[in-house]
VEXTI-620334 format. One line per 2 residues: number of its first residue (from 1); their letters; for each residue x, y, z of C-alpha. Coordinates in nm, 3 decimals. Layout:
<votors>
NUM	a	X:Y:Z  ...;
</votors>
This chain:
<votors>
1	xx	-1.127:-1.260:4.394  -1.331:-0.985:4.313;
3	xx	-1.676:-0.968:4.310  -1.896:-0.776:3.970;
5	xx	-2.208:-0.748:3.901  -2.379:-0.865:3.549;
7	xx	-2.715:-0.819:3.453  -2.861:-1.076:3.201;
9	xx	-3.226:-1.105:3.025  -3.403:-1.438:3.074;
11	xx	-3.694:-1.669:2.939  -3.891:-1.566:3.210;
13	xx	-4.074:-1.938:3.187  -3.706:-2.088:3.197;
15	xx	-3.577:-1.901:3.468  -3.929:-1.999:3.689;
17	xx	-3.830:-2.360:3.605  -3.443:-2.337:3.660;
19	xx	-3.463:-2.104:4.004  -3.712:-2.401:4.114;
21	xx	-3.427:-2.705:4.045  -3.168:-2.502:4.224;
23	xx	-3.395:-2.481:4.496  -3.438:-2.839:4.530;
25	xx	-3.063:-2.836:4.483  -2.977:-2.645:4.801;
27	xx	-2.781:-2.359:4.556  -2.883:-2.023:4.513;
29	xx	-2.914:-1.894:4.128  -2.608:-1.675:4.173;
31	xx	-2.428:-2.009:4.249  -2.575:-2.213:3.962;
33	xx	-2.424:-1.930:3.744  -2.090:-1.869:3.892;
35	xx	-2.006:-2.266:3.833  -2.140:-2.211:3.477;
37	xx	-1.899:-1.918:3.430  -1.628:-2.128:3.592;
39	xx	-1.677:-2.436:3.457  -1.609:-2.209:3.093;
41	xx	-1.314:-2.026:3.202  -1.140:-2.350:3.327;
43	xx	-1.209:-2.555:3.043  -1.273:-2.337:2.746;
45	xx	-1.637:-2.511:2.662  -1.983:-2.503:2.783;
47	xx	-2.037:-2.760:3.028  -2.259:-2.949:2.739;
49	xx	-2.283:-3.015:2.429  -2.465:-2.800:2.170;
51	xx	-2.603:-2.933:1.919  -2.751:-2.832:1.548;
53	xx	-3.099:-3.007:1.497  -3.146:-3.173:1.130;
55	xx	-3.413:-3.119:0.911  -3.631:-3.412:1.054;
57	xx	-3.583:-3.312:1.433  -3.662:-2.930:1.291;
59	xx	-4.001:-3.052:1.112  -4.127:-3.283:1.436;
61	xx	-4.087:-2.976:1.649  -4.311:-2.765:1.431;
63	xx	-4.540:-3.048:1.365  -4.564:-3.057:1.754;
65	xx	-4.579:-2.678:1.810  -4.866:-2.645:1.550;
67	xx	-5.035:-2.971:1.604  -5.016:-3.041:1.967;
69	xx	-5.307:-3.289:1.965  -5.153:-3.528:1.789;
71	xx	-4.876:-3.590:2.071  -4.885:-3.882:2.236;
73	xx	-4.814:-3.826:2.606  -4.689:-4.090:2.871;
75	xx	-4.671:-4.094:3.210  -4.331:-4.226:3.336;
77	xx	-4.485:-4.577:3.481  -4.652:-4.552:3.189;
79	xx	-4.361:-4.549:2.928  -4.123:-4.743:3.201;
81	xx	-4.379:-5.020:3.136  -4.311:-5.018:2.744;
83	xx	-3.965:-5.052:2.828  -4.038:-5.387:2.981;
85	xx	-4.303:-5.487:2.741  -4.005:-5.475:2.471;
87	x	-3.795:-5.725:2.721;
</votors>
C-alpha cells in the first residue's frame, strides 16, 4: 500500500491534548490518524457519533463560556461521592 502525505490544520490546544493521550497510548499521531482514516473507509462512518446540540445544551455552553464563575467544579472523589450519597 502506498504511502502519501497530507497536511492538515489543527486546534493547536487540541492537538497538545490529543498528541499527549497517544503518548500514554504507546501510538504515534500518524497512527492515531491512519486508524481514523481506516476505520472511515471500511465502514463508511466516523468512528462516533456526531451529534447536533439543542437549544438548551447551546445556551448552557454560552452561559458557561461568558459566565465561568458560576460553574460548579468537582473533583472526581468528589462527584464519585454524590454518586453514593444518591444510593
Amino acid at each position: 500500500m502506498a504511502k502519501v502525505q497530507a497536511n492538515f490544520r489543527l486546534d493547536g490546544e487540541a492537538k497538545k491534548k490529543a498528541y499527549a493521550v497517544f503518548k500514554q497510548m504507546g501510538i504515534k499521531p500518524t497512527d492515531a490518524v491512519n486508524m481514523f482514516i481506516h476505520h472511515v473507509a471500511m465502514y463508511g462512518e466516523l468512528p462516533f457519533k456526531p451529534s447536533v446540540p439543542n437549544a438548551e445544551t447551546i445556551a448552557a455552553l454560552e452561559e458557561a463560556e461568558q459566565h465561568p464563575e458560576r460553574m460548579t467544579r468537582y473533583t472526581f472523589e468528589e462527584w464519585e461521592k454524590s454518586l453514593d450519597d444518591l444510593q
